[in-house]
C-alpha positions in Angstrom: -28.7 -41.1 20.4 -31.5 -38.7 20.4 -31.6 -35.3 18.9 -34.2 -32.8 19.9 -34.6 -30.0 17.8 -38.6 -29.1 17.7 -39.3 -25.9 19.6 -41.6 -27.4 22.2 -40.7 -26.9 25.6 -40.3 -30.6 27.5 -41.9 -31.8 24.4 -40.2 -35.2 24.9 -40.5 -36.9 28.2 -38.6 -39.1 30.1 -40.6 -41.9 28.9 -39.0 -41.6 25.4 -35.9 -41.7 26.4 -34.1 -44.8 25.9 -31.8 -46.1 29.2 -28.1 -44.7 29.1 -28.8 -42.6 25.4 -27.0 -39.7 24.6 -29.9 -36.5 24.2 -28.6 -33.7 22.5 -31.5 -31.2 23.1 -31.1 -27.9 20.4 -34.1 -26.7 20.7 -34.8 -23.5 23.2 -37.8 -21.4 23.7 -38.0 -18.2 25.7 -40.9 -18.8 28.1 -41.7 -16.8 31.4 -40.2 -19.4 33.3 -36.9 -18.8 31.7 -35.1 -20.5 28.4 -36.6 -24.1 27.9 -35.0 -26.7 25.9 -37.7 -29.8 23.9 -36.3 -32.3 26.5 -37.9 -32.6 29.7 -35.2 -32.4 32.3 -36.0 -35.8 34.4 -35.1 -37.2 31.1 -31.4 -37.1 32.6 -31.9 -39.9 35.0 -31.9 -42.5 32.0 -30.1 -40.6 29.7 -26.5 -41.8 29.9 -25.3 -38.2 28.8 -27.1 -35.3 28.2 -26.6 -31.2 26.7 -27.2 -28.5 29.6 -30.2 -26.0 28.6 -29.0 -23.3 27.8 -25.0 -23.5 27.2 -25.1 -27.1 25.3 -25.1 -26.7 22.0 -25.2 -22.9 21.1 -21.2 -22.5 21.3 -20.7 -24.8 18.7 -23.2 -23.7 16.6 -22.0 -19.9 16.8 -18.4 -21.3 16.2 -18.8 -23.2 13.4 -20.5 -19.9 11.8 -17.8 -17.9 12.5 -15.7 -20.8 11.2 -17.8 -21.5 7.7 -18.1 -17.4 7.5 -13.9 -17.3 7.3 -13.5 -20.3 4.9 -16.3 -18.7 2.8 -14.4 -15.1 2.9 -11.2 -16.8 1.6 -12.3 -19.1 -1.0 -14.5 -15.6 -2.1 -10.6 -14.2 -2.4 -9.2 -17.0 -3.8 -7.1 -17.8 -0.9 -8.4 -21.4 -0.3 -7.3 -23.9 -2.8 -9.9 -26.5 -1.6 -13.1 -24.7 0.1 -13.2 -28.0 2.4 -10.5 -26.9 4.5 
């Protein structure tokens, strides 16, 4: 498994990619060209599976805030016995 979260566009190349990985690519920069993620996209021919760029990994990321944000709020209330769940 390979996670890329530098802030380079196509900062890692094919070449680093190991044959049938999975490459979870977070980072994203705003460029002219449009939203870039650190993984070059030919890296997908020898990655066995691979996050889109954008729409991988940003969903889950902005749902486990929301989520951490509610168990935060209750525990703050006293509503959560165990903060963990």
């Amino acid at each position: 498994m390979l996670v890329a979260a530098v802030g380079q566009p196509h900062v890692i190349v094919p070449e680093m990619v190991k044959l049938g990985s999975t490459v979870i690519d977070v980072g994203l920069t705003r460029t002219n060209e449009g939203l870039l993620g650190d993984v070059d996209p030919a890296a997908a021919e020898r990655a066995a599976y691979i996050t889109p760029v954008p729409g991988g990994v940003g969903p889950m990321t902005i749902a486990m805030v929301l989520q951490n944000t509610v168990t935060a709020a209750r525990a703050r209330r006293g509503k959560l016995a165990n903060p963990a769940h």
